[in-house]
C-alpha positions, 0 to 999 in steps of 0.5 A: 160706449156701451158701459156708460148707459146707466152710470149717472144717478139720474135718467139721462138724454142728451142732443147734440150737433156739430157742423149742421150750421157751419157756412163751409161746405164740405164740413163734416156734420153729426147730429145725436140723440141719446137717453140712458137710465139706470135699473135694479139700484144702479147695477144695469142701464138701458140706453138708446141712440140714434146717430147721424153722420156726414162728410162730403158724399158719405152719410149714415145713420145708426140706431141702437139700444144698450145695456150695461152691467155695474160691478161695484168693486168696493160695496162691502168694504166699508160700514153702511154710516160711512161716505165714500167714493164707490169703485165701479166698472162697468161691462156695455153691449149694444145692438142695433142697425146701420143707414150707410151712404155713399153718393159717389155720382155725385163726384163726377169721376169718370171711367173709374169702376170704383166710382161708377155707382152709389153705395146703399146698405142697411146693416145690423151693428153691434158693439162692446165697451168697458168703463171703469169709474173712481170718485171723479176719475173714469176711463174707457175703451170702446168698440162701437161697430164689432161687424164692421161689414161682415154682412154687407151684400156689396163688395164695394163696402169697406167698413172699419172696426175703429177702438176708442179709449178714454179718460178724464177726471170731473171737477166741481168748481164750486161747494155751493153750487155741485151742478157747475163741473169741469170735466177735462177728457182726452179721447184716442182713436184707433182705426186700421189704415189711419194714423193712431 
């Protein structure tokens, strides 16, 4: 989600993989690299990421850069002495461009037209997200790939426009020590053709 760059107080970068060490083969495989910072006292964030994506005989590759709007919904209710917990929502663009692969010859299938040759394509991407955060409370709805395949030049292309949305809430688990947190979330995905 767009909306998210710039939300922590700090700057932010994170590394993450999944399946890259998994025995199966087949198994599907993300690795991501992202870094985030906040601007002018915490009302924009810049971030970037590069994302890379396998299953089976498909790969792709997104790099892009984000920028977010704060929108504090509770700065001047309260005297300037006083702790309390800011409301915010946050508005997230993301721009950027798309490696997609599809090694379909490597599946052997024969006399079949849709598999009689690999699908290579460079695409600009472009997303949109919002976040609205509360004390420890956050949710979101994100739209990561708003061109889907609109400027592909081969027809054999079919990318989606999947939406996600989210919420969760952040536990401290302990006063003396704030850096140990829970933070349960339940994501929900929506994409044309694929159950909800």
């Amino acid at each position: 989600n767009a909306a998210y760059a710039g939300v922590e107080n700090a700057t932010e970068a994170t590394l993450t993989n999944s399946g890259f060490n998994n025995e199966f083969e087949g198994t599907p495989q993300n690795l991501s690299f992202t870094f985030s910072t906040r601007l002018n006292e915490g009302k924009m964030g810049l971030g970037a990421g590069i994302i890379n994506d396998e299953i089976g005989v498909t790969s792709a590759t997104q790099v892009f850069a984000a920028y977010a709007y704060k929108i504090y919904l509770n700065n001047n209710v309260h005297p300037y002495w006083k702790v309390y917990d800011r409301s915010f929502i946050s508005f997230g663009l993301t721009a950027g461009a798309l490696m997609y692969n599809e090694d379909l010859l490597r599946l052997g299938i024969q006399n079949d037209a849709n598999f009689s040759e690999n699908i290579n394509a460079t695409l600009p991407s472009a997303g949109v997200g919002v976040l609205f955060g509360h004390a420890n409370f956050f949710a979101g709805v994100s739209m990561p790939n708003v061109l889907g395949d609109t400027f592909a030049n081969q027809d054999n292309i079919n990318l989606t426009r999947p939406v996600y949305a989210y919420t969760g809430y952040h536990f401290v688990t302990s006063k003396y020590d704030p850096d140990l947190i829970l933070k349960p979330s339940v994501l929900f995905k929506y994409e044309n053709g694929a159950p909800f």
